[in-house]
TIRO-2110 file (N, C-alpha, C; in Angstrom, 1 decimal):
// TIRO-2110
11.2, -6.2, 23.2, N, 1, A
11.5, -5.8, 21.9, CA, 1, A
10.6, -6.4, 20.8, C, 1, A
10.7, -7.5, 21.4, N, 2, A
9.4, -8.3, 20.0, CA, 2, A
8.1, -8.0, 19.9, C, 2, A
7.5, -7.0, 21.3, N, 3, A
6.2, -6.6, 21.2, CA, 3, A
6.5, -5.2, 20.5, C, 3, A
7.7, -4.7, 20.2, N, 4, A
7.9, -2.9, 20.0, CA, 4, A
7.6, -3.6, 18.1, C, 4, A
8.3, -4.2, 18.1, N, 5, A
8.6, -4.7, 16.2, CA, 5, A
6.9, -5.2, 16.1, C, 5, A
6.4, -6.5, 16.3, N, 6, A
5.3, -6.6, 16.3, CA, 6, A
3.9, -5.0, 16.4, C, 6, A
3.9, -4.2, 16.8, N, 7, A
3.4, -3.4, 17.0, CA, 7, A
3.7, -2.2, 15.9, C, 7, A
4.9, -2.5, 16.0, N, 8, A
5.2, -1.7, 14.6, CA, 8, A
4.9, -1.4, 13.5, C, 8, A
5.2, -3.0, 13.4, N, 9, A
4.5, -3.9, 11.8, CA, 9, A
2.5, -3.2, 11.9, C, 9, A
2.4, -3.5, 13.0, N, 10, A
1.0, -3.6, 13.2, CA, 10, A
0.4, -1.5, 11.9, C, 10, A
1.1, -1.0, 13.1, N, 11, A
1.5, 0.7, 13.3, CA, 11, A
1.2, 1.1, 11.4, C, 11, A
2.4, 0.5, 10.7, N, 12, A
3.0, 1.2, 9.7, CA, 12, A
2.2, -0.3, 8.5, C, 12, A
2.0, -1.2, 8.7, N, 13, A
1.0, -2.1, 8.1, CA, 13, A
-0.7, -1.5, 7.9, C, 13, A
-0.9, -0.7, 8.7, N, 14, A
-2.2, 0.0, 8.7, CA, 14, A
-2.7, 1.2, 7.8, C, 14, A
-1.4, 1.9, 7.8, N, 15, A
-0.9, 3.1, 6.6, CA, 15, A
-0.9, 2.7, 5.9, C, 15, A
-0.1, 2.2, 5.6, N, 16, A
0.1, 1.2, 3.9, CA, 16, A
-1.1, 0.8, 3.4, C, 16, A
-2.2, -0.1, 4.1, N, 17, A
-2.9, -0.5, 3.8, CA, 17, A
-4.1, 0.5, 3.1, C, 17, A
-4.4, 1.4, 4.1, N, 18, A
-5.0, 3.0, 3.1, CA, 18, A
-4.4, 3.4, 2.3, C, 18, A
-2.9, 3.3, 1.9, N, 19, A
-2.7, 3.6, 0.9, CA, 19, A
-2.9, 2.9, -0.4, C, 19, A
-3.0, 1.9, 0.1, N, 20, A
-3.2, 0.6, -1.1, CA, 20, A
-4.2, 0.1, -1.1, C, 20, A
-5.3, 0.9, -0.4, N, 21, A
-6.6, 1.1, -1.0, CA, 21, A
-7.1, 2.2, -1.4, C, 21, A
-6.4, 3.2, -1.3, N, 22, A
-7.1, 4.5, -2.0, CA, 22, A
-6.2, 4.5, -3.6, C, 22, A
-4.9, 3.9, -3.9, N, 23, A
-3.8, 3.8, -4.9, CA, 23, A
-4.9, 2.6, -5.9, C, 23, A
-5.5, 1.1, -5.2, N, 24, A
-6.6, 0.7, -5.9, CA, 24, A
-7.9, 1.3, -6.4, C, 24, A
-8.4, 1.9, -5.3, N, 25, A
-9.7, 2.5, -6.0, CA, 25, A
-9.8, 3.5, -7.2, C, 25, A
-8.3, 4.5, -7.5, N, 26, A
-7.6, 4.8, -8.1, CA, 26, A
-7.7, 4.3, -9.3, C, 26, A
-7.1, 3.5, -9.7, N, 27, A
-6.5, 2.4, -10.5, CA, 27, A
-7.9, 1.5, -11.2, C, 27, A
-8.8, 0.8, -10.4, N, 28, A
-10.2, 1.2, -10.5, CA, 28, A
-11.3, 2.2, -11.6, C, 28, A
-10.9, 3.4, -10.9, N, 29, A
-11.6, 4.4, -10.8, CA, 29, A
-10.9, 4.8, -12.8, C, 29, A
-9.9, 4.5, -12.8, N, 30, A
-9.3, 4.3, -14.3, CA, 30, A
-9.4, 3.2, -15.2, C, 30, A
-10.0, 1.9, -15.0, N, 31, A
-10.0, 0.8, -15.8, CA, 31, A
-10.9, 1.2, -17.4, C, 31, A
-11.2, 1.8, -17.5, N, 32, A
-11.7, 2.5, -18.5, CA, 32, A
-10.2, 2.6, -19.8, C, 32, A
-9.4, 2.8, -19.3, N, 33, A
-7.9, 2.9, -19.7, CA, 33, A
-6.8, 2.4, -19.4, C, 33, A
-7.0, 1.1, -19.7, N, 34, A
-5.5, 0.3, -19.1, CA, 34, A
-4.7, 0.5, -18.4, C, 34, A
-4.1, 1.0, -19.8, N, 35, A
-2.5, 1.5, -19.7, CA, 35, A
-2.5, 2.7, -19.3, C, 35, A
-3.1, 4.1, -19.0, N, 36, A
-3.3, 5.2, -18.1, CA, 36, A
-3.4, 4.5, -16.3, C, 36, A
-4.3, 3.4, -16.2, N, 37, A
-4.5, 2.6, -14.9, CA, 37, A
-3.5, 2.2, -14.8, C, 37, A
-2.4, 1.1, -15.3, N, 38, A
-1.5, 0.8, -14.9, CA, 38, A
-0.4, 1.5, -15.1, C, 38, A
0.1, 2.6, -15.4, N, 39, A
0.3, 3.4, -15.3, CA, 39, A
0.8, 4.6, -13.8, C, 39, A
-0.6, 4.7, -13.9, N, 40, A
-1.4, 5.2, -12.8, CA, 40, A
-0.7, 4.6, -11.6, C, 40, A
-1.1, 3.1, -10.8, N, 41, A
-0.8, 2.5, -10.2, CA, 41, A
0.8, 2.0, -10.1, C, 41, A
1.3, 2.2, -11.0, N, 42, A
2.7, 1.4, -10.9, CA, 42, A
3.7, 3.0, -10.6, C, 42, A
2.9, 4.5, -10.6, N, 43, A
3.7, 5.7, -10.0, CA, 43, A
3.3, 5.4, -8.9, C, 43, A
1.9, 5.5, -8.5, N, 44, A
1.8, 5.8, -6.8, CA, 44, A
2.3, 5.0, -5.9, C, 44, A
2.6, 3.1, -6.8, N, 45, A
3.3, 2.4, -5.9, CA, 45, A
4.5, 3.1, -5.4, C, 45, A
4.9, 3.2, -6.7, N, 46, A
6.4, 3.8, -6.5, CA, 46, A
6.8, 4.9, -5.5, C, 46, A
6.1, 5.8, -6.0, N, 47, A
6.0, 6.8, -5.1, CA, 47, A
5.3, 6.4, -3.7, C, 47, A
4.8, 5.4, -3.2, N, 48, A
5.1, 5.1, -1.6, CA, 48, A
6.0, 4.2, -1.1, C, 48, A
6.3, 3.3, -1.5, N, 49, A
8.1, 3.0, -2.0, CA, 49, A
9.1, 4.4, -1.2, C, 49, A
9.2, 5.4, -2.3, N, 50, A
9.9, 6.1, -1.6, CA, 50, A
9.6, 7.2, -0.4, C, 50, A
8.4, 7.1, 0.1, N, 51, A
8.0, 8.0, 1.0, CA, 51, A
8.1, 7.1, 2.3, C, 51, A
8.0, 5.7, 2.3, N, 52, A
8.4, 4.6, 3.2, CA, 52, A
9.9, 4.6, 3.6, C, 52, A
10.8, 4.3, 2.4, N, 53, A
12.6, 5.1, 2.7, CA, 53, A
12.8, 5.9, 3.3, C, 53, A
12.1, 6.9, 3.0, N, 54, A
12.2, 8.8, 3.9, CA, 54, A
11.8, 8.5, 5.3, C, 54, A
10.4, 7.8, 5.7, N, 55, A
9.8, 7.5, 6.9, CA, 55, A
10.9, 6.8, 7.5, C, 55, A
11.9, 5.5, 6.9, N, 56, A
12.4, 4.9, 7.8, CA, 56, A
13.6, 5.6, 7.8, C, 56, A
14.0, 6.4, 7.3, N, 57, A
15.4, 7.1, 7.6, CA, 57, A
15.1, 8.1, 8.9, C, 57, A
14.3, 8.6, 8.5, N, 58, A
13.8, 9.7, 9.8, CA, 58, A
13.4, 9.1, 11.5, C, 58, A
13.2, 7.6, 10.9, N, 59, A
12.1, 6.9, 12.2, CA, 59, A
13.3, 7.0, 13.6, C, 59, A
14.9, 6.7, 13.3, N, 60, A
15.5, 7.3, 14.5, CA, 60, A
15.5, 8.2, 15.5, C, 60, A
15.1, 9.5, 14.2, N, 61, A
15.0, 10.7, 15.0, CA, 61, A
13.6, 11.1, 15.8, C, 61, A
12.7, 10.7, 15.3, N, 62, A
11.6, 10.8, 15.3, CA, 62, A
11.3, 10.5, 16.9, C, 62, A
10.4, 12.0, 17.4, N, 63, A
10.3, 11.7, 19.1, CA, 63, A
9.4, 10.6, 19.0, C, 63, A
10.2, 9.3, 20.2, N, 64, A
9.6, 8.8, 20.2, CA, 64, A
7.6, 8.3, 20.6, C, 64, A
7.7, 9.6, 21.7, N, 65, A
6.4, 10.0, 22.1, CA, 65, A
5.3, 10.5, 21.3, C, 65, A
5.8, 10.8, 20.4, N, 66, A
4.9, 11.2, 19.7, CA, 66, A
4.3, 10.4, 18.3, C, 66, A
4.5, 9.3, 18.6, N, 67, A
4.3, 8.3, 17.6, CA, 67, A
3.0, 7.1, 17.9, C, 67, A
2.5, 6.6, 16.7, N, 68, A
1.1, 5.7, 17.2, CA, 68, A
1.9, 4.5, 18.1, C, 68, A
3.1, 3.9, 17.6, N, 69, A
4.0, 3.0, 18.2, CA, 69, A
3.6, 3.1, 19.7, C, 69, A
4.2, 4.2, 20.3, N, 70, A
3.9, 4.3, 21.8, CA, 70, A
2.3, 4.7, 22.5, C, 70, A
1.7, 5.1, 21.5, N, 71, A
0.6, 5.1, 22.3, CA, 71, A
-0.1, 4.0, 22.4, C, 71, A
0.0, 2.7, 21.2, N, 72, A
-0.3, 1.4, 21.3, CA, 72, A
0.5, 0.9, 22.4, C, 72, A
1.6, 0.7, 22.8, N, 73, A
1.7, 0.3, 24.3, CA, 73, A
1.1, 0.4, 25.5, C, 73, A
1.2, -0.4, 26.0, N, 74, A
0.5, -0.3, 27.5, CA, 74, A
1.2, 0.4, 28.1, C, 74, A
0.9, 1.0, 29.2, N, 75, A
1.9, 2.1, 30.2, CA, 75, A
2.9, 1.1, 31.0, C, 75, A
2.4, -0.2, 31.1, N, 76, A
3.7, -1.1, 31.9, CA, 76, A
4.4, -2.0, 30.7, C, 76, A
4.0, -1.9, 29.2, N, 77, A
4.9, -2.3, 28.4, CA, 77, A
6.0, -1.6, 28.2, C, 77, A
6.5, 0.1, 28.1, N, 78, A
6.7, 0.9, 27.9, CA, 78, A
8.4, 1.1, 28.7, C, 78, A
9.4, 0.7, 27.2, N, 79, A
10.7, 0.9, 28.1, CA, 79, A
10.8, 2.2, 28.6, C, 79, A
12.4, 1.7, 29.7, N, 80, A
12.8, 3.0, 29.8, CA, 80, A
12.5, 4.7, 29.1, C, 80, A
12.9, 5.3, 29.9, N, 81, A
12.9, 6.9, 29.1, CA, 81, A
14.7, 6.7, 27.7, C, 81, A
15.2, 6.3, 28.9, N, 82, A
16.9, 6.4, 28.3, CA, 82, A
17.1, 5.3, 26.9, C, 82, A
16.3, 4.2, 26.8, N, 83, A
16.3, 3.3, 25.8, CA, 83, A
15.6, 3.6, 24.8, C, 83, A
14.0, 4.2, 25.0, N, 84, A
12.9, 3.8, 24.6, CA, 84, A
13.0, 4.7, 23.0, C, 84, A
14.0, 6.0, 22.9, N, 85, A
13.7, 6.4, 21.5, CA, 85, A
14.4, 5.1, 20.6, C, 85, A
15.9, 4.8, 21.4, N, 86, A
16.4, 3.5, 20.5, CA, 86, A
15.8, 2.8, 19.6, C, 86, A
15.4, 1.8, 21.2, N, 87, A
14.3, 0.6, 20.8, CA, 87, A
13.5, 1.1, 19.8, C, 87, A
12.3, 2.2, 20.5, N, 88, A
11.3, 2.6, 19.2, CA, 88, A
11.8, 2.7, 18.2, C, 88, A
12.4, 3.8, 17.6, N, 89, A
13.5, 4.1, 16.3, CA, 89, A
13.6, 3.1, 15.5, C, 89, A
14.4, 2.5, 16.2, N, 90, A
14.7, 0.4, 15.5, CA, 90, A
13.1, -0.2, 15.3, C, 90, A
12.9, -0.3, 15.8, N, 91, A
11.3, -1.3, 14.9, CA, 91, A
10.3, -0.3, 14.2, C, 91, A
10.4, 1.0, 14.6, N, 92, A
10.0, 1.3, 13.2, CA, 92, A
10.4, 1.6, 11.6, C, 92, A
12.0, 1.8, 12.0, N, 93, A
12.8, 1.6, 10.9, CA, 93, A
12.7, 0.3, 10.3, C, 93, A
12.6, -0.8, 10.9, N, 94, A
12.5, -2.1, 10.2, CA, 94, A
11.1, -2.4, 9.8, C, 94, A
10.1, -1.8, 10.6, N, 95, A
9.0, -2.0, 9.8, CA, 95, A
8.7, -1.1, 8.7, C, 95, A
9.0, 0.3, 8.5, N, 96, A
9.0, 1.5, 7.5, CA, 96, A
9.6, 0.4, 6.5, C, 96, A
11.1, -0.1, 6.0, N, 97, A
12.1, -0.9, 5.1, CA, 97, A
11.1, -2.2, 5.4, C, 97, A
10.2, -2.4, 5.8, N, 98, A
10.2, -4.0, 5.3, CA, 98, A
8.6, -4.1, 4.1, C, 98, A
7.7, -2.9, 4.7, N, 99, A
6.8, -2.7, 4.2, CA, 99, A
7.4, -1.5, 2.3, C, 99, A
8.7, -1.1, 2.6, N, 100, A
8.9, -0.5, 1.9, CA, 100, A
9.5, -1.2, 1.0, C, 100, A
10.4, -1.9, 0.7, N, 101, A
10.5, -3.8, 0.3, CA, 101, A
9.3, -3.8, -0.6, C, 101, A
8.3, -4.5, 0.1, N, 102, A
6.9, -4.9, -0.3, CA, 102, A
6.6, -3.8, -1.7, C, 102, A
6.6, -2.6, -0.8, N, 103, A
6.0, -1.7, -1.8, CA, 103, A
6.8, -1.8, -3.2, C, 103, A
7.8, -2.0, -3.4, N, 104, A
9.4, -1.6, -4.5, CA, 104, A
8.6, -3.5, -5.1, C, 104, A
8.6, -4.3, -4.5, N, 105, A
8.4, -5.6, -5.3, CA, 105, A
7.2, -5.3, -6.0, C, 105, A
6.1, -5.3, -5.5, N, 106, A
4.7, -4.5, -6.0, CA, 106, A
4.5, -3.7, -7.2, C, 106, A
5.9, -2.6, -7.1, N, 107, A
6.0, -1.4, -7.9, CA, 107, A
6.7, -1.9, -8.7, C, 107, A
7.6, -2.6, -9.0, N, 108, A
8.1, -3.5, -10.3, CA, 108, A
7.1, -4.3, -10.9, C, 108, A
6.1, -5.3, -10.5, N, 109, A
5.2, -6.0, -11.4, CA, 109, A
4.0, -5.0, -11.8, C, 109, A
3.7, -3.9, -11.0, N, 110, A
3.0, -3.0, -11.9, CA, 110, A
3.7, -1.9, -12.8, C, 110, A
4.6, -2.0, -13.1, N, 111, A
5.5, -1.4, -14.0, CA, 111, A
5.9, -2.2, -15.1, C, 111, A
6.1, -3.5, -15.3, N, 112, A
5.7, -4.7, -15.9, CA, 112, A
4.4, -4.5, -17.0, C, 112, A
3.4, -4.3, -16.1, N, 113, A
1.8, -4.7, -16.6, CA, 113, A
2.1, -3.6, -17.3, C, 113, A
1.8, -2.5, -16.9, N, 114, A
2.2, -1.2, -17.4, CA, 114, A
2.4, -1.1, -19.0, C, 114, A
3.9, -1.5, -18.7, N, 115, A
4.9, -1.1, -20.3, CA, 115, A
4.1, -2.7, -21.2, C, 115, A
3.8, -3.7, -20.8, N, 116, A
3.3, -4.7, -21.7, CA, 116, A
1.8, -4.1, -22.4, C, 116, A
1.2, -3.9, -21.4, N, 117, A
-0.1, -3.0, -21.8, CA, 117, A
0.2, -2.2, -23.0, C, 117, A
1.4, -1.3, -22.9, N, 118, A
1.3, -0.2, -23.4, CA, 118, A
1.8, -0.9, -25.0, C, 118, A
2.7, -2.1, -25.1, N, 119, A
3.0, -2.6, -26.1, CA, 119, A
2.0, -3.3, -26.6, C, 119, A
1.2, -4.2, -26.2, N, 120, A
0.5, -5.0, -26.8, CA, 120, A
-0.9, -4.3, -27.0, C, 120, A
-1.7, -3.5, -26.3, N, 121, A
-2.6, -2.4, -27.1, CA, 121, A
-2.7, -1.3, -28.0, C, 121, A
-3.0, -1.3, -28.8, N, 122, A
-3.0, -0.4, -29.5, CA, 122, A
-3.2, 1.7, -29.2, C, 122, A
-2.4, 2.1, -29.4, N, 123, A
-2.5, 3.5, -29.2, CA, 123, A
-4.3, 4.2, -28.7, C, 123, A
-4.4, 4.7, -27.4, N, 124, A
-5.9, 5.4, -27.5, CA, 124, A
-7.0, 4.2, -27.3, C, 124, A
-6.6, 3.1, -26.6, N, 125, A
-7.5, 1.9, -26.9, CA, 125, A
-8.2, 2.2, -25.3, C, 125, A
-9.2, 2.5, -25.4, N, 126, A
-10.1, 2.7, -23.7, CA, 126, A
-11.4, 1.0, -24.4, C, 126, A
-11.9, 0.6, -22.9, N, 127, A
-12.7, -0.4, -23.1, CA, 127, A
-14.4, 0.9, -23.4, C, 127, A
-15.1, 0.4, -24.0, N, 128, A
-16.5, 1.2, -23.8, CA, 128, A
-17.5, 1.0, -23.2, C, 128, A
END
């Protein structure tokens, strides 16, 4: 079980991570405008936030075979037929909610930057 969660984290830590480089370059790609950037950045957090919830609600049903989870296993790591959607299900639900955690703490301090931005700059203020 500790290699299915470990693997998991690995699985759904990899996703995230493209997302939270393409949500940066993004955010980036807007520094020209602060508070549009932070802005910017503190929806898409959000919005993977809740597409991580969806992922881990679904991760029970979800064949297990057809997931990166199991293809990262080795063929003699690989429980049972009769366990194995369980087991799988469970660590990727805990990895989906733990990365989805991350994302919601994330998504509140750029929501933060955001609304302060938006107060302490002046209306229409872009750098030149």
């Amino acid at each position: 079980m500790e290699r299915l969660s470990t693997l998991a984290m690995i699985s759904v830590g990899r996703g995230c991570g493209f997302a939270a480089l393409a949500i940066t370059l993004l955010v980036l790609g807007l520094s020209f405008d602060p508070v549009l950037a932070a802005k910017t950045g503190a929806m898409l957090t959000t919005g993977l936030a809740v597409i991580l919830l969806a992922r881990a609600h679904q991760a029970p049903q979800r064949d297990y075979r057809k997931t990166e989870l199991w293809i990262m296993l080795g063929k003699d790591e690989r429980p049972v037929a009769s366990q194995a959607q369980r087991l799988a299900g469970q660590a990727l639900k805990d990895a989906y909610m733990a990365y989805a955690n991350l994302a919601a703490q994330i998504s509140v301090v750029c929501w933060i930057v955001a609304i302060g931005l938006w107060i302490v700059l002046p209306p229409g203020f872009q750098f030149d």
